[in-house]
GUTIDREN-273694 format. One record per residue (C-alpha): residue in three letters; chain; x, y, z. Coordinates in steps of 0.05 Angstrom, whole numbers, plus 5000, padded with zeros to 4 digits. Last residue first. Layout:
BEGIN
  resn  chain    xx    yy    zz
   ALA      A     X     Y     Z
...
This chain:
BEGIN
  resn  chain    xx    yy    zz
   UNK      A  4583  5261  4076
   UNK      A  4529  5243  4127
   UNK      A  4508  5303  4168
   UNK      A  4537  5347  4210
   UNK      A  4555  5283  4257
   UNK      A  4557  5287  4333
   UNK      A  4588  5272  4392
   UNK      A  4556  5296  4459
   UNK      A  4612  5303  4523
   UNK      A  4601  5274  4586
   UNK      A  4665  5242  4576
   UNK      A  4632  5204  4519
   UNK      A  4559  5208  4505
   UNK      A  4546  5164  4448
   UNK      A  4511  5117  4487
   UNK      A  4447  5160  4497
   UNK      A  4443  5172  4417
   UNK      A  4438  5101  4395
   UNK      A  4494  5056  4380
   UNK      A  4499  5009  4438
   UNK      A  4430  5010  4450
   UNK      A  4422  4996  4375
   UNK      A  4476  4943  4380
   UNK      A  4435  4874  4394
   UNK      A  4387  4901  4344
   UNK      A  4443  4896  4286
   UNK      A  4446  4824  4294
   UNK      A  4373  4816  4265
   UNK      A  4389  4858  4200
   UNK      A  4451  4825  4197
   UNK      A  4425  4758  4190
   UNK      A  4374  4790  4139
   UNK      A  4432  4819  4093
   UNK      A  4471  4756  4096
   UNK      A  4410  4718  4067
   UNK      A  4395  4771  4024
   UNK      A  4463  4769  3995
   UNK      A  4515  4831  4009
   UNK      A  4537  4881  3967
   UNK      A  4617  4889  3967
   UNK      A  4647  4947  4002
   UNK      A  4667  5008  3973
   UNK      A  4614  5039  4003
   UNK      A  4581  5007  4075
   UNK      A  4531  4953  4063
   UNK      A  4462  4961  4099
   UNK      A  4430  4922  4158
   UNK      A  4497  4944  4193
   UNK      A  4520  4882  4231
   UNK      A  4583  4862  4188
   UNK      A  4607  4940  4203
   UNK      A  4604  4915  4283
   UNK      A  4643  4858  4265
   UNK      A  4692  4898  4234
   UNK      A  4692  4947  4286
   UNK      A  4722  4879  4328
   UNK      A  4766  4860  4287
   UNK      A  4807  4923  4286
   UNK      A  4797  4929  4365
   UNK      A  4832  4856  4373
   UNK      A  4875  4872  4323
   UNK      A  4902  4934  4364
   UNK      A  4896  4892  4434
   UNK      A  4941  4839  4404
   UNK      A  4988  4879  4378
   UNK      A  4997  4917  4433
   UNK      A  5009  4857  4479
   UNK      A  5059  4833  4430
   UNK      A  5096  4901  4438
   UNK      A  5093  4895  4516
   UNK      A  5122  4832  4518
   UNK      A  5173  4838  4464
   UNK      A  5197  4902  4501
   UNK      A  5199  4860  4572
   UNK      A  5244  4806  4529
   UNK      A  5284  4860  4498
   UNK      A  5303  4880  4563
   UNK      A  5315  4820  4593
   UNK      A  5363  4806  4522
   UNK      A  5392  4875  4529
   UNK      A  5412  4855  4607
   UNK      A  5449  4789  4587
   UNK      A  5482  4828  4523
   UNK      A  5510  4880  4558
   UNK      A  5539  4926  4510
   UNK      A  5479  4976  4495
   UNK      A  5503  5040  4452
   UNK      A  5485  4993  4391
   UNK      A  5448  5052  4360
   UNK      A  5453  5126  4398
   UNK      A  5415  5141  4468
   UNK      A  5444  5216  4492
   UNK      A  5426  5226  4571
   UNK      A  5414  5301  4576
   UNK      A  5439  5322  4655
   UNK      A  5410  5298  4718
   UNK      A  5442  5234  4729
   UNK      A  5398  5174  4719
   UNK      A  5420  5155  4643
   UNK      A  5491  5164  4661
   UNK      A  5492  5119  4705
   UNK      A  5502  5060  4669
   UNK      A  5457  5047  4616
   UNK      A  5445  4972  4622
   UNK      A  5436  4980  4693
   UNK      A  5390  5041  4694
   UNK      A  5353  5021  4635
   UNK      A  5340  4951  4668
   UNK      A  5313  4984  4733
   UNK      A  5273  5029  4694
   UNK      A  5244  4965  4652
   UNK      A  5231  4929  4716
   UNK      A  5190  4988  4743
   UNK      A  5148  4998  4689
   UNK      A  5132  4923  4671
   UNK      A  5068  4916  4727
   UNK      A  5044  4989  4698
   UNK      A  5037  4955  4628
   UNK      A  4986  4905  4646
   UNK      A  4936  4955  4679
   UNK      A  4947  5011  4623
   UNK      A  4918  4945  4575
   UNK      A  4866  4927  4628
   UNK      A  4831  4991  4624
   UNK      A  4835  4984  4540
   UNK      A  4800  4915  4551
   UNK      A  4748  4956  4605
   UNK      A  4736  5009  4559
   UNK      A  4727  4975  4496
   UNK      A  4675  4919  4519
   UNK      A  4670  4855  4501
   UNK      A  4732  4843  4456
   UNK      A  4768  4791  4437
   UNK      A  4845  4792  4429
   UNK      A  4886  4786  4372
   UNK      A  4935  4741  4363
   UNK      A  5006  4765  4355
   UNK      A  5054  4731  4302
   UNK      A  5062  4797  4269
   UNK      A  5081  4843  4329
   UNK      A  5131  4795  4363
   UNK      A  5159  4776  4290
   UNK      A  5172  4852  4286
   UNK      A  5196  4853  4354
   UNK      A  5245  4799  4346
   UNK      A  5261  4809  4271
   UNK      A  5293  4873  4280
   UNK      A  5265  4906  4211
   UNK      A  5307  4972  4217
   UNK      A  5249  5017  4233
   UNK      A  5235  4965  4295
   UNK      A  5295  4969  4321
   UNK      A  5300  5045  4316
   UNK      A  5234  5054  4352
   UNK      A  5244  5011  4405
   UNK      A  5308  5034  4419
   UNK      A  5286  5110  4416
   UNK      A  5235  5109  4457
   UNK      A  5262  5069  4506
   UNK      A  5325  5120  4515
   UNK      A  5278  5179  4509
   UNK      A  5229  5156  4571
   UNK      A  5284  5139  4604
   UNK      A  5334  5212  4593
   UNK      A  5264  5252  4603
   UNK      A  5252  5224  4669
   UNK      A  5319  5242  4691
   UNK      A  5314  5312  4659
   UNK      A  5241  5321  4696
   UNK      A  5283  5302  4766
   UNK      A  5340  5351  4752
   UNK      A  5279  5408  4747
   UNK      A  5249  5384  4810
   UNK      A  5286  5393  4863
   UNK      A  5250  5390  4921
   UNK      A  5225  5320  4918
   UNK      A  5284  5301  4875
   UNK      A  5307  5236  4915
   UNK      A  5226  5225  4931
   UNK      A  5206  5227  4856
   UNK      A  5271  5170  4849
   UNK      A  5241  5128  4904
   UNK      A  5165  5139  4877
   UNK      A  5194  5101  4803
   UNK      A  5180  5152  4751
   UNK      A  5125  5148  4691
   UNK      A  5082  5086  4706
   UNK      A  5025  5088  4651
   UNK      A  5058  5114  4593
   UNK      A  5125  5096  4620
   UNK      A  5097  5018  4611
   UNK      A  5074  5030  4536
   UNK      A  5020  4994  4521
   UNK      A  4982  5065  4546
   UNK      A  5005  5091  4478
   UNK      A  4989  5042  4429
   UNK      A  4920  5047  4451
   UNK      A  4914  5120  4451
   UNK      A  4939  5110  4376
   UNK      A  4889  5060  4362
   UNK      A  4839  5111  4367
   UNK      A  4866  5150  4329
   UNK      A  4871  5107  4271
   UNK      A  4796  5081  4279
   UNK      A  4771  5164  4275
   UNK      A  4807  5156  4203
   UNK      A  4780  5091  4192
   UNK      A  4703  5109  4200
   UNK      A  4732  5178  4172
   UNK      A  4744  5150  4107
   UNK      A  4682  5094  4109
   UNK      A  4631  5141  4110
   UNK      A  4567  5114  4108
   UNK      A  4539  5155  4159
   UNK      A  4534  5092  4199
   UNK      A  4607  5080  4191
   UNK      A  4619  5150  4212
   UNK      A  4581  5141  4276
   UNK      A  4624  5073  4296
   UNK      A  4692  5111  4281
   UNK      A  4664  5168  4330
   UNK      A  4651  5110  4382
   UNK      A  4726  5081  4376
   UNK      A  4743  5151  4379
   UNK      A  4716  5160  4439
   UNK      A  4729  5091  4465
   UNK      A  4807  5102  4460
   UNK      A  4800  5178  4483
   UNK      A  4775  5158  4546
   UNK      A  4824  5106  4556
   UNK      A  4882  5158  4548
   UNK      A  4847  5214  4589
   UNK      A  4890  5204  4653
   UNK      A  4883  5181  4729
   UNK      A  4855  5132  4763
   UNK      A  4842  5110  4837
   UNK      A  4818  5057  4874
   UNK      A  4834  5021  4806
   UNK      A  4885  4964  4824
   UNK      A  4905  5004  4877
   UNK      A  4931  5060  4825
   UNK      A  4917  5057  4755
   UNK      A  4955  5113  4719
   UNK      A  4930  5131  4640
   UNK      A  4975  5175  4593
   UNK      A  4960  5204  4526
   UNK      A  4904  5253  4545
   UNK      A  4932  5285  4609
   UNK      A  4996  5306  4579
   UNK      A  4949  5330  4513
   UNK      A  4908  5385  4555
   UNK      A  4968  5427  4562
   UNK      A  5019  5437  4629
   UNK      A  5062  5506  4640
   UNK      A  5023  5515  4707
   UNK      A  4977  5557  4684
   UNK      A  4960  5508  4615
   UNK      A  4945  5461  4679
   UNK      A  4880  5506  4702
   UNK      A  4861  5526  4626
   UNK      A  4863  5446  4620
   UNK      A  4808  5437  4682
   UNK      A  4767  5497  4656
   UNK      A  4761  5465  4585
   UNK      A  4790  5496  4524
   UNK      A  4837  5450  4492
   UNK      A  4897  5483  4476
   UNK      A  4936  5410  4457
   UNK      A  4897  5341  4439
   UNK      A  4903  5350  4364
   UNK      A  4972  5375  4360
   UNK      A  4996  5327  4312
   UNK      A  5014  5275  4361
   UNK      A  4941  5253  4358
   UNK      A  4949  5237  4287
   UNK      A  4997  5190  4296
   UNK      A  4952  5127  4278
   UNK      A  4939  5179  4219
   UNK      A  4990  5154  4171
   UNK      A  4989  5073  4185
   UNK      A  4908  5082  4184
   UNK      A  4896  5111  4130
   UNK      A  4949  5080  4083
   UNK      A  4917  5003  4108
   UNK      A  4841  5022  4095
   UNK      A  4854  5045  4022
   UNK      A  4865  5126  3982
   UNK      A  4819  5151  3933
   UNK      A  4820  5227  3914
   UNK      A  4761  5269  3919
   UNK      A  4789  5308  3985
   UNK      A  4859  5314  3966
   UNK      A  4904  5258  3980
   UNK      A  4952  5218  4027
   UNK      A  4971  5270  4078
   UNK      A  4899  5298  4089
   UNK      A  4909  5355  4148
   UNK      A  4859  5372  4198
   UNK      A  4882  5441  4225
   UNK      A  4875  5442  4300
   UNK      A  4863  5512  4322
   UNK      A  4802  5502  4373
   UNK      A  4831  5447  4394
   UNK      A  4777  5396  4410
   UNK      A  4728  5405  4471
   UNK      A  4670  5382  4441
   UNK      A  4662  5343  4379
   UNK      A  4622  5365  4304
   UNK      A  4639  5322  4248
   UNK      A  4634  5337  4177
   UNK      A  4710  5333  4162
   UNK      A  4721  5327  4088
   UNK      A  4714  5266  4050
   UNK      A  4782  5216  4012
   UNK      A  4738  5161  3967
   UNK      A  4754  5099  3993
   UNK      A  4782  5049  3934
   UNK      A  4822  4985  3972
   UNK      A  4767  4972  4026
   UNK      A  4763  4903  4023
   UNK      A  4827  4899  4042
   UNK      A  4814  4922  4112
   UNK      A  4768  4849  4128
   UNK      A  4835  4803  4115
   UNK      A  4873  4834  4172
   UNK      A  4945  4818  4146
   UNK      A  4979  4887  4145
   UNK      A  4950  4908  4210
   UNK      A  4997  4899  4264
   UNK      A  5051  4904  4220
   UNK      A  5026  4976  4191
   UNK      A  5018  4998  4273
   UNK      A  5080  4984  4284
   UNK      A  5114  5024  4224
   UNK      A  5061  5089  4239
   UNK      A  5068  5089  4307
   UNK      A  5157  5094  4299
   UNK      A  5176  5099  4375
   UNK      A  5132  5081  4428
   UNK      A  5102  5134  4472
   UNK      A  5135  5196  4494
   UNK      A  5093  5270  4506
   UNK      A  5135  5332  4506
   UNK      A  5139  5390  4547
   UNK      A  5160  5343  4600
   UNK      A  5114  5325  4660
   UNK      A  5138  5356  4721
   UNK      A  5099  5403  4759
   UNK      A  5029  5389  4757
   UNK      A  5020  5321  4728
   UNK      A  5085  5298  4753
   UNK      A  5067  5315  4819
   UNK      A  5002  5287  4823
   UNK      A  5032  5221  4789
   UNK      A  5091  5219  4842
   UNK      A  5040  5223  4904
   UNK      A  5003  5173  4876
   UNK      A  5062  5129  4869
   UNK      A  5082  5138  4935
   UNK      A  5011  5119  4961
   UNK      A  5016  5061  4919
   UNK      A  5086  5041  4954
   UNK      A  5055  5046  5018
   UNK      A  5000  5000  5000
């Protein structure tokens, strides 16, 4: 328990004085997220999707977010895979920053923005407490992906998919959800600006060996992303709950690690520099790499597992979706009756998200 209460302490503290200007999650979204997906069968049906505009009214976005189209102009065609490999980073793009809420204005004060909060989740107590918008933002979007679907909109459908998967990616990663050990918050507890560079050298040093590794083909983690199996899903919030869950128990051991197989420099107060092949140790790289496997595989499995699962959903519509095959009348009437098991699910009660109403403008 004691520990927990250190920990909560840490996360208050890092939420108002000492996150990093930055946010870190796993290096290189856009390569993991294309081995993740490169083999669902159900995306290549959607090889010609006409690129729409944004029709979509949410609350509580960045007022000055430009939505960019990096694969085409609106009219152009563009496929399932391209959309979501490019804008499974869309969230880093500035999209979760100046948002206009009290509880933001109150951290933008303090040198904090809105996006800190929405790419990190803490579980503390095994859920006595919480903390972060990550999970949140995973079913939001996950909704939002559901409405454009039903507007018949398959470019959004995917493009809301992407960022939602993003969220997802994020909290598999154990600094996401467990940013610094209590005993090191403690050893800076009054000086904090040496503690925010030794949380910056970790979160950089994993960042940037995963990423690299995985940019050059390392066949462990890629082979760890491919060969996942995907889990099922019952309900988004509670799998994406348990995904932050699993990757706080790994924190710890991979600070420990980074601290070993670093030397340390990586704990001292100044700018750590990671470069390629800077690890020597091959005993503590391989532990390492194990807890990185781990955690990658776990990803994968949670980001097919939500891929499938839309795709199910999409199988349900009493109507087909464009650029999708039509169906038979026998498939059309099974999904006629399956689609009343998600009109609840669907209807405009459920999509309230964070107390927040999303909404359509209107089909595109």
């Amino acid at each position: 328990m004691h520990r927990d209460i250190i920990f909560l302490v840490s996360i208050l503290l890092i939420l108002i004085v000492t996150i990093p200007k930055e946010a870190f999650a796993w290096g290189g979204h856009r390569e993991v997220t294309y081995y993740v997906l490169k083999d669902i069968e159900w995306l290549k049906d959607f090889d010609k999707i006409t690129i729409t505009p944004y029709t979509y009214t949410m609350d509580e976005d960045n007022p000055n977010y430009i939505v960019l189209y990096k694969e085409g102009n609106i009219g152009d065609t563009t496929d399932a895979l391209t959309i979501l490999t490019i804008y499974c980073e869309e969230p880093d793009w500035d999209l979760d920053k100046n948002v206009d809420s009290l509880i933001f204005r109150g951290m933008r004060c303090i040198g904090l923005d809105s996006s800190h909060w929405r790419h990190g989740y803490w579980v503390i107590s095994e859920g006595f407490i919480e903390l972060g918008g990550a999970v949140e933002r995973i079913e939001y979007f996950f909704n939002m992906s559901i409405l454009a679907f039903k507007n018949n909109d398959p470019y959004w459908g995917f493009r809301f998919l992407a960022r939602s998967i993003h969220y997802l990616e994020d909290i598999t990663q154990p600094q996401h959800t467990y940013p610094i050990p209590g005993r090191v918050i403690l050893e800076y507890l009054f000086n904090i600006n040496p503690l925010i560079l030794v949380g910056m050298n970790h979160h950089f040093a994993l960042e940037g060996y995963q990423g690299y590794n995985v940019r050059i083909g390392y066949p462990p983690f890629i082979n760890a992303i491919i060969n996942a199996q995907p889990i099922e899903i019952e309900d988004v919030r509670s799998f994406s709950r348990e995904a932050a869950l699993k990757s706080k128990r790994e924190a710890p051991k991979v600070w420990e690690l980074q601290s070993k197989l670093y030397g340390g420099k990586i704990d001292e107060p100044i700018e750590f520099q990671w470069y390629p092949n800077i690890e020597t140790d091959e005993t503590l790289k391989a532990q390492y790499d194990n807890i990185i496997i781990k955690q990658l595989s776990d990803l994968s499995s949670r980001v097919k597992g939500l891929v499938l699962y839309v795709g199910k959903v999409l199988e349900s519509l009493s109507y087909p979706i464009s650029q999708r095959g039509i169906r038979s009348p026998s498939e059309e009437l099974t999904g006629s009756l399956i689609t009343k098991s998600y009109t609840s699910y669907l209807s405009w009660p459920r999509r309230l998200i964070n107390h927040r109403k999303i909404s359509s403008r209107g089909p595109s």
